[in-house]
N, C-alpha and C positions, 0 to 999 in steps of 0.2 A: 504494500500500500504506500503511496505517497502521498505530503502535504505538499503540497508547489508551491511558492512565492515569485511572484512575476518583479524583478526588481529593475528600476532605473535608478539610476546614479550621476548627479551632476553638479557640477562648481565651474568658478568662474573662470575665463578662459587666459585670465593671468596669474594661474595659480602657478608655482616653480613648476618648467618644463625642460624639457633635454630633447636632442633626437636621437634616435634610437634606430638605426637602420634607414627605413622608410617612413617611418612613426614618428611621431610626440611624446616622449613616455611623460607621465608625470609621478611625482617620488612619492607621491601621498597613493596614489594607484597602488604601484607597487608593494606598498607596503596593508593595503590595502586589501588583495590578490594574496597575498602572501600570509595575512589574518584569515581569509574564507579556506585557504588552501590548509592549512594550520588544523582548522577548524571543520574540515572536510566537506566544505560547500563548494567545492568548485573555485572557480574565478573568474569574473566577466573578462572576456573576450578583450579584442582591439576599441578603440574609441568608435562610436558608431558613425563617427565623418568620415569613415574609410570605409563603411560600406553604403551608406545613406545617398539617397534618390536626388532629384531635383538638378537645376543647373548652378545652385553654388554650393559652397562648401559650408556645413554648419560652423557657426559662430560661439561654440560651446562644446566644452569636452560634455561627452552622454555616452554611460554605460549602461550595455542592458543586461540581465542572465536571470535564469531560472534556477532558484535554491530550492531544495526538498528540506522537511523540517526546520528552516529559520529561524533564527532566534534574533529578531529586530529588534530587541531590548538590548542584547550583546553585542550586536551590529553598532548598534546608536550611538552606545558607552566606548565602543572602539575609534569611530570614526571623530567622537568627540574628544580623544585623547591625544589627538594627531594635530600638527601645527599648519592653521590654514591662516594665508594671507586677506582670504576674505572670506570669513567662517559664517559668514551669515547666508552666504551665495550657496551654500553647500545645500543639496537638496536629493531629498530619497522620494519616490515615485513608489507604493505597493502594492500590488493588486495581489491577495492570500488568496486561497486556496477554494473559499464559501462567496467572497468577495466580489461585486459586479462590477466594479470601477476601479481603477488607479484611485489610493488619497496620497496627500504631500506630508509628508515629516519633513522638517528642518531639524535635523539635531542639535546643530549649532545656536540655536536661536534665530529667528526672521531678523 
């Protein structure tokens, strides 16, 4: 049996970045990825502007993935523990498992 959590993930597009190959990495991702992988959720993918439609290029790093049993309580406390340049921009997207819509948590504070 599985609970799914539908999750996006996004902050402001001046938060500390590097390149990384072909990429943008950012250090807070990483460290981020490296908590869910820890924690055995997986790890959202690439930033979604490297696969995302349209004719420009998104204006905002946006990560998506799908975690089984989540714990968005330990998520929140982790992502809260990390040093963001603009911690208020930081934004969780969740749509669980019973859930018919995306809601927004701000961990950080609006």
């Amino acid at each position: 049996m599985s609970v799914v959590s539908n999750v996006i993930f996004s902050f402001h597009i001046s938060e500390d970045s590097y390149e990384k190959g072909d990429n943008i990495t950012y250090p807070n991702m990483e460290k981020i990825n490296t908590w869910l992988q820890e924690n055995k959720y997986g790890s959202f993918s690439v930033d979604a502007d490297v696969i995302s439609g349209g004719r420009k290029h998104l204006e905002t790093p946006l990560f998506v993935a799908a975690f089984n049993y989540f714990n968005l309580d330990e998520f929140c406390a982790f992502v809260r523990s990390l040093k963001w340049e603009y911690p208020g921009c930081v934004q969780i997207f969740i749509e669980e498992q019973e859930d018919d819509k995306f809601r927004l948590i701000e961990p950080c504070g609006g």
